[in-house]
Structure formats: structure tokens, C-alpha cells
C-alpha positions as CSV (number, residue, x, y, z in Angstrom):
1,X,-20.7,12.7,-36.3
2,X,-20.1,9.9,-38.4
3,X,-20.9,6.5,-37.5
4,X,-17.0,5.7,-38.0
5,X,-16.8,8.2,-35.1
6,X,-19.4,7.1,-32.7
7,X,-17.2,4.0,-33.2
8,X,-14.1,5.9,-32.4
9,X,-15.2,7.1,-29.5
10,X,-17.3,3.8,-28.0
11,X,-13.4,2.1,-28.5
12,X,-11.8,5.1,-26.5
13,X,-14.3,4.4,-24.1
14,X,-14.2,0.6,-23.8
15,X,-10.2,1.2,-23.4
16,X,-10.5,3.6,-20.9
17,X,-12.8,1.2,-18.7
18,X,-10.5,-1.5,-19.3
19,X,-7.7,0.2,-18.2
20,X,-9.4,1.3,-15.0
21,X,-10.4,-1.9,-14.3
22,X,-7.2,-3.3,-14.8
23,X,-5.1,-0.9,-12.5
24,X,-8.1,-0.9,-9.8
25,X,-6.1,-3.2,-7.5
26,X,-2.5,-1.8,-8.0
27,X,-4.1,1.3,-6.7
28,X,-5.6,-0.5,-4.2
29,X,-2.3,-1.6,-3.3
30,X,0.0,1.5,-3.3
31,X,-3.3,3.2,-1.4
32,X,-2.5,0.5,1.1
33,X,1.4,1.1,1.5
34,X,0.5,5.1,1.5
35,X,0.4,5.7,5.0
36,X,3.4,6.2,7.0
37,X,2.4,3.6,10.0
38,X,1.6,1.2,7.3
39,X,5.6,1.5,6.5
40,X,6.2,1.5,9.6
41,X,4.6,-1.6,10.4
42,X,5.4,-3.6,7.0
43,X,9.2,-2.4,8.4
44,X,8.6,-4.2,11.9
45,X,7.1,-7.7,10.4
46,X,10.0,-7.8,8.1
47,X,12.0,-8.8,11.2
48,X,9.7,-11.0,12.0
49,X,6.3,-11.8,13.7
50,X,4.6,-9.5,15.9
51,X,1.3,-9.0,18.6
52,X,-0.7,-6.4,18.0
53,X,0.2,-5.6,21.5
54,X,4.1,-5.5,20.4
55,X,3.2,-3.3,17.6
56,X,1.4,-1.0,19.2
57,X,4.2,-0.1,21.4
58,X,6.9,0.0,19.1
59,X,4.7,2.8,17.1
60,X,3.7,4.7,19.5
61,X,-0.2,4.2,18.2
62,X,-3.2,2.7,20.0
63,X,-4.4,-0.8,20.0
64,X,-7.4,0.2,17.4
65,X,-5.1,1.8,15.2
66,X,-2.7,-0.6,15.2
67,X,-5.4,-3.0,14.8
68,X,-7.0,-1.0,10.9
69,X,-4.1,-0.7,10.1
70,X,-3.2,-4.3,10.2
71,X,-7.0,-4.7,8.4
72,X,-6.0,-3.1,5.4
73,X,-2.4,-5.2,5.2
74,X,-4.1,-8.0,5.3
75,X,-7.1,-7.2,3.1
76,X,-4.4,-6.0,0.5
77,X,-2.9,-9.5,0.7
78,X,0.2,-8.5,2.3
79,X,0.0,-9.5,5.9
80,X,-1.1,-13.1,7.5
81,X,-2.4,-14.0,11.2
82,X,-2.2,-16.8,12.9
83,X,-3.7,-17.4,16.2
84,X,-1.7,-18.1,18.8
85,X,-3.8,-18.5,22.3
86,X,-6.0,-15.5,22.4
87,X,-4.0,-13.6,20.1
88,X,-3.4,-13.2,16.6
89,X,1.1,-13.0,15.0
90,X,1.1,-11.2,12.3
91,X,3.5,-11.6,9.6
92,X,4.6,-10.7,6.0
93,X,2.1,-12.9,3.7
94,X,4.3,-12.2,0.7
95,X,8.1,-10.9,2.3
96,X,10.4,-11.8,-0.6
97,X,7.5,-9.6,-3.1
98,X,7.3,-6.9,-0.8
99,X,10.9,-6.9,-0.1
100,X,11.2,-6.4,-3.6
101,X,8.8,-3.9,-4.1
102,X,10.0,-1.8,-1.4
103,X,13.8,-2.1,-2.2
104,X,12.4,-0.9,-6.1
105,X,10.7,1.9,-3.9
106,X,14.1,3.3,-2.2
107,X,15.8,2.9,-5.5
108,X,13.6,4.9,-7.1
109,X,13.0,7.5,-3.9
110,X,17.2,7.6,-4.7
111,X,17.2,8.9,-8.0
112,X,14.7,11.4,-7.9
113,X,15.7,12.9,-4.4
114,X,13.0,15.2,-3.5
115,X,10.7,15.6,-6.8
116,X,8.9,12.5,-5.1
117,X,8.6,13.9,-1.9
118,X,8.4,17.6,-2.9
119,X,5.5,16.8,-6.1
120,X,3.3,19.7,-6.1
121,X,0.3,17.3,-7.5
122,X,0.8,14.6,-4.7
123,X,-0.8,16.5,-2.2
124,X,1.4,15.0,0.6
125,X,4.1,16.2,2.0
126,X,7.3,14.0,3.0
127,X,5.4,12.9,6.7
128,X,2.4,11.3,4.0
129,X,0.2,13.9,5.7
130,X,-2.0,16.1,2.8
């Protein structure tokens, strides 16, 4: 190996971290809109603010997993609290993004029909479930 290669190849390298570095958080953020209550909740707050509480029984899930959920929306940046009383509203942190992002989403989801949903490499099938 010359040393023009073990220059090559230290380059490569230094791109590939680079790269990983810089895509770290948009894989953090579609990790974060990959689970189907997620949607489901990013769906409810779009019409406005909601409890926990309210949350919890328009999905059908318990308090706690309403509750991580709502951890990881908020870690992402997406979703805001507010106390109010005892409780916390949550809303969207960053609707008119999101609503972009997600209206990109089912444009996309359109045009490809089912070689999103049906990719053999995904791992999921269409419920998000592996």
C-alpha cells in the first residue's frame, strides 16, 4: 500500500464519519415518527391540544404508553407541554414543518403504492410491526 492509498482510504473514512454524523439526527427523527401510535398521536395534536388523559383514550393505549410516547415527540423536538393545573397540553412544537413533512410522506406513500409498505429490507410490515 502506498502512502497515496493510506490517504485514500483515511479520506473515505473521514467521509464516511462525517456523513454519519450528519444524518444521526434525521434518523433520530424518522426513528421517532416510525411507530404507528406515534402517527397516531402527531394525527390527534394536529387538531389541536390534548391531555394525556384525552390521548390515552382516543388510542386505545395506557396512561404510560401514552406518556413514552409523548417522551420521545418531545425529545425529537416535535411536541411541546405546557402545564395547565396538574396536567401537562401537549401540542405540535413545529405543526406547519410537520404538516409538511407528513403531507411529503403521503405523497410519496402515493406514488410508490405498496413497494414502501411491501419492502422486503424494511423489516416491517404495513401495521409498523417487524
Amino acid at each position: 500500500m502506498t502512502i497515496d492509498d493510506t490517504r485514500t482510504i483515511d479520506l473515505v473514512s473521514s467521509a464516511d464519519s462525517a456523513v454519519e454524523a450528519d444524518s444521526s439526527a434525521a434518523v433520530c427523527l424518522f426513528r421517532s415518527l416510525a411507530d404507528p401510535a406515534r402517527i397516531a398521536i402527531l394525527r390527534h395534536l394536529a387538531r389541536g391540544e390534548h391531555r394525556v388523559v384525552e390521548l390515552t383514550a382516543h388510542l386505545g393505549l395506557a396512561q404510560s404508553t401514552t406518556s413514552a410516547h409523548l417522551a420521545c415527540l418531545r425529545d425529537c423536538g416535535l411536541v411541546s407541554a405546557r402545564a395547565v393545573g396538574r396536567s401537562s397540553v401537549y401540542s405540535l412544537a413545529v405543526r406547519e414543518e410537520l404538516m409538511d413533512l407528513l403531507g411529503a410522506a403521503e405523497r410519496l406513500l402515493a406514488v410508490t403504492g405498496d413497494a414502501v409498505t411491501l419492502c422486503p429490507t424494511s423489516g416491517f410490515d404495513a401495521t409498523g410491526r417487524g
